[in-house]
C-alpha positions as CSV (number, residue, x, y, z in Angstrom):
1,X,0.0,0.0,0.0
2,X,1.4,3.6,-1.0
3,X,2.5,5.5,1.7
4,X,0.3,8.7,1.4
5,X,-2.9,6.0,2.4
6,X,-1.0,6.2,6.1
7,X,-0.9,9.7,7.5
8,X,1.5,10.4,9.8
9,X,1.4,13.3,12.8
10,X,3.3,15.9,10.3
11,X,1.4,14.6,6.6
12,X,-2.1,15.1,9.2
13,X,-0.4,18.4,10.4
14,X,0.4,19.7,7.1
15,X,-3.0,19.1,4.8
16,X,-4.6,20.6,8.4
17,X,-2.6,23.7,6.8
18,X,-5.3,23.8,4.0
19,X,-8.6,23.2,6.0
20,X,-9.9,26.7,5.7
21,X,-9.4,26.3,2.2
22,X,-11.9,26.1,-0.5
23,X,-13.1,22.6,-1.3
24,X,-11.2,22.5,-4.3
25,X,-7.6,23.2,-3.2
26,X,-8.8,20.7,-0.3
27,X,-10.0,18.3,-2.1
28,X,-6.8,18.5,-4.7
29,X,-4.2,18.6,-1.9
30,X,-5.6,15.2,-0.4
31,X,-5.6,13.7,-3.5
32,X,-2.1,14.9,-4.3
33,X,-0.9,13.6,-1.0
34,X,-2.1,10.4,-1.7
35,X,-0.8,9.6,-5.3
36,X,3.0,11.2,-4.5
37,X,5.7,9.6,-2.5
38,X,5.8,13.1,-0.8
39,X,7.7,11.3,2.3
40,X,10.5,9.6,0.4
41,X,11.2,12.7,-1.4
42,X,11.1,14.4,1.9
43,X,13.6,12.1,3.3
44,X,16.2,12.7,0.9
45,X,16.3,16.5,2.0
46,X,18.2,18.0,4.7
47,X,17.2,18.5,8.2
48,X,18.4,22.1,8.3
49,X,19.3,25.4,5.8
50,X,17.6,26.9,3.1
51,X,15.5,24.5,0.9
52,X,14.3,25.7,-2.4
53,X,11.0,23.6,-4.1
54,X,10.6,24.4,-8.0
55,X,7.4,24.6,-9.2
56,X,5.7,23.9,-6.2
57,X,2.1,24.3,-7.1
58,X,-0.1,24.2,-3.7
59,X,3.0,24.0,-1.7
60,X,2.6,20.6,0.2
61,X,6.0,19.3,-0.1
62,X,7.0,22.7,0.9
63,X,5.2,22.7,4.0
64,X,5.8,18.7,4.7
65,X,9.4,19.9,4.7
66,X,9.2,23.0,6.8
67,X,6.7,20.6,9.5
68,X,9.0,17.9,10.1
69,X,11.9,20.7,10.9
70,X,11.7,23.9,12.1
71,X,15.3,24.5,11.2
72,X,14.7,24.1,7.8
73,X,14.2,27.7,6.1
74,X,11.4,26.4,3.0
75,X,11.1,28.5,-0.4
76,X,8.2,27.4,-3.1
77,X,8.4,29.1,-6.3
78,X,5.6,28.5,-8.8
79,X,4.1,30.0,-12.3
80,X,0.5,29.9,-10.5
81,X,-0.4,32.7,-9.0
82,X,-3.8,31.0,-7.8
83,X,-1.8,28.0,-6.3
84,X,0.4,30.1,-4.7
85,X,-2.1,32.5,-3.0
86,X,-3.5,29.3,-1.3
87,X,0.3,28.0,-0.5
88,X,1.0,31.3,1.3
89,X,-2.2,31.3,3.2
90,X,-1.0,27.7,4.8
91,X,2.2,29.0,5.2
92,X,0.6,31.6,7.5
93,X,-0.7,28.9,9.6
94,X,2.3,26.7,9.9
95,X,4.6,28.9,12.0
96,X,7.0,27.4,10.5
97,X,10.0,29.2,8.0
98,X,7.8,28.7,5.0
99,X,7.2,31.3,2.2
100,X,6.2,30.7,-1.1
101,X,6.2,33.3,-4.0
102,X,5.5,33.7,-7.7
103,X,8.0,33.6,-10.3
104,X,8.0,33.8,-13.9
105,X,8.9,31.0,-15.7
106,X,12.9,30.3,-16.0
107,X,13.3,32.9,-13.2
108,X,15.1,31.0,-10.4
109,X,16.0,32.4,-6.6
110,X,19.6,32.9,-6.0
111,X,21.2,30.5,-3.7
112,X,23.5,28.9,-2.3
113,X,20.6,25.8,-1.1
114,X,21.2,22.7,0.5
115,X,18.3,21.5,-1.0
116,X,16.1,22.0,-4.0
117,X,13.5,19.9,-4.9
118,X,11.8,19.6,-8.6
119,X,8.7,17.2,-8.4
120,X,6.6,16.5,-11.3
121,X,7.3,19.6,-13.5
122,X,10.5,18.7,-16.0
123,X,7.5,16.8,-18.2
124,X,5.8,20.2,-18.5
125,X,8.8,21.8,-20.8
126,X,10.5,20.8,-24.0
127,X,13.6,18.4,-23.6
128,X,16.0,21.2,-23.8
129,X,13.9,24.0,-21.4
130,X,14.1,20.6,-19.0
131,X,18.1,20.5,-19.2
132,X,18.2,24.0,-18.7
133,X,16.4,24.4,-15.5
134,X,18.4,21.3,-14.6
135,X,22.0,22.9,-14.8
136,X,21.0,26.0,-13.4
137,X,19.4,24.6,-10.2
138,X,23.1,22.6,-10.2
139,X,24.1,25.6,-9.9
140,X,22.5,27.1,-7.3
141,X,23.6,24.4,-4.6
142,X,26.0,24.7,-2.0
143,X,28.9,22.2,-1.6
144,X,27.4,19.2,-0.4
145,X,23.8,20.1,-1.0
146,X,21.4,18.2,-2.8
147,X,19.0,17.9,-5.9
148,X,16.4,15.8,-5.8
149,X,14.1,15.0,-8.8
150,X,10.9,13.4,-8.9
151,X,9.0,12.9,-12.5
152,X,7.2,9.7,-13.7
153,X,9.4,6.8,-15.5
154,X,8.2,5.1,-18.8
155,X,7.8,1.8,-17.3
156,X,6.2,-0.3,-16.3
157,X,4.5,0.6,-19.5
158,X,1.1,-0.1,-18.0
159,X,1.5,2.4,-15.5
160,X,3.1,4.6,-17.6
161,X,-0.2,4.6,-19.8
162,X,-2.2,5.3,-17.1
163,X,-0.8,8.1,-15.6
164,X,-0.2,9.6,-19.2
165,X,-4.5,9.7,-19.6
166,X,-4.6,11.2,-16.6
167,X,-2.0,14.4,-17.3
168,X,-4.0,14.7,-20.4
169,X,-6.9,15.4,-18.9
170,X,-5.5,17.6,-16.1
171,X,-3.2,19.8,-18.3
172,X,-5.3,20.0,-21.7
173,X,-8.9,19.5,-20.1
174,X,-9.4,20.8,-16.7
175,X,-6.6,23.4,-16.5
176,X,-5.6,21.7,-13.0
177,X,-2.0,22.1,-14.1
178,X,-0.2,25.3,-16.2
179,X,1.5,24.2,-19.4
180,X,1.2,23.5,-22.9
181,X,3.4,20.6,-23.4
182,X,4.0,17.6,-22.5
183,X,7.5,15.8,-22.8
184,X,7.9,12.8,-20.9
185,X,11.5,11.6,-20.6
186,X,13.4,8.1,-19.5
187,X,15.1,9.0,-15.9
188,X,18.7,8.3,-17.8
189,X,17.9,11.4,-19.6
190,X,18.0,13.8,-16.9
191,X,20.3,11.1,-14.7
192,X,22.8,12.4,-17.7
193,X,22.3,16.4,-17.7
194,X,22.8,16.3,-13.7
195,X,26.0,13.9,-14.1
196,X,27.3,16.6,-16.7
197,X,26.7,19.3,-14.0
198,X,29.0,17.8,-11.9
199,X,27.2,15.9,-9.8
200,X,26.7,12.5,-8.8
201,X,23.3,10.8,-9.3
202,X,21.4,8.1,-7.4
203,X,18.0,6.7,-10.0
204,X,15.3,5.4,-7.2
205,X,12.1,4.0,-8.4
206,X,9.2,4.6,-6.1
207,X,6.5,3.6,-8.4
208,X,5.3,0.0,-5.4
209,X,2.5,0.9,-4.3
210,X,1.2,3.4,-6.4
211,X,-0.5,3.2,-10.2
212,X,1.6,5.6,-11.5
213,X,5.5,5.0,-12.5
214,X,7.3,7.6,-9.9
215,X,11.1,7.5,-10.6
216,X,13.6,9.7,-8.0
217,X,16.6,11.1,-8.6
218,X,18.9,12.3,-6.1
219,X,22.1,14.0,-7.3
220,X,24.5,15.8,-5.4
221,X,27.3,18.2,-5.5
222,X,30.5,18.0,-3.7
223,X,31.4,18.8,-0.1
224,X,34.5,19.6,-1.1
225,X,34.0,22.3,-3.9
């Protein structure tokens, strides 16, 4: 069974950050919780500094993150101004370090971070817009910090299928999610561009559990730059 089917004190703690939203953002932040391995991602971040989430859409990884340490400093960034209204209205409740702000797209905070985070956005951009934001969030990591990268795999194909129908319908029906593309890529891809930045990449499929194929990839950068 997936993980987000179990909440834990701080997963309960952080959708309670949403309760006096509207129905929809509540309704879409649940859902969210339960189909992303939010706490593996989680677990791969530092337990203090400044963290940096790109394209953080209602902010729930954010604000996981910020929960389960107060001495974590937590940035969201995101094209949706909606999403991001409603991200810094739970960030008002958490009394936590936790901001979230509205960026245009290929705008980046400066750094240095000990963390960034780039969940289920890369397949939203064109292969070489993807490579791009790669490198330059590579970039904006301290020595030893990490980047951790969370999209959906192409296999097992079934899954893969699956979750394909249901971006369709999100992106190009319902307008739940801002972008015009779609570009699905195999981890290696982006494994390759983060190896070229200069760091060193662990591939982690978390797709047990869940229907859809969720594929991590931690890279980090030196301690000793």
């Amino acid at each position: 069974m997936a993980e987000g089917f179990f909440l834990g004190d701080i997963a309960r703690r952080t959708l309670g950050l949403y309760e006096d939203e509207t129905i929809g953002v509540r309704l879409h932040t649940n859902l969210r919780w339960r189909s992303c391995p939010f706490v593996a991602v989680a677990a791969t971040m530092p337990a203090t500094g400044p963290i940096l989430e790109i394209g953080c859409g209602h902010g729930l990884l954010s604000a996981y993150l910020a929960m389960a340490s107060p001495e974590r400093e937590v940035l969201g960034i995101d094209v949706d101004g909606a999403k991001i209204r409603a991200a810094a209205r739970a960030a008002a409740r958490s009394g936590r370090h936790l901001r979230f702000e509205a960026m245009v797209p290929g705008e980046l905070p400066q750094g240095p971070w000990v963390g960034i985070a780039v969940v289920d956005v890369l397949y939203l951009m064109q292969p070489a817009d993807q490579e791009e934001l790669l490198q330059r969030a590579a970039s904006l990591l301290a020595p030893g910090g990490v980047l951790v990268v969370k999209e959906m795999a192409l296999e097992p194909r079934w899954k893969f299928r699956i979750m394909r129908m249901q971006e369709v319908a999100a992106v190009r029906l319902a307008g739940i999610t801002v972008g015009a593309t779609m570009a699905f890529l195999p981890p290696a891809r982006a494994a390759g561009w983060l190896t070229s930045a200069g760091l060193s990449v662990d591939c982690r499929p978390l797709h047990a559990g869940y229907p859809h194929p969720h594929h991590l990839l931690v890279a980090r950068r030196s301690a000793s730059l």
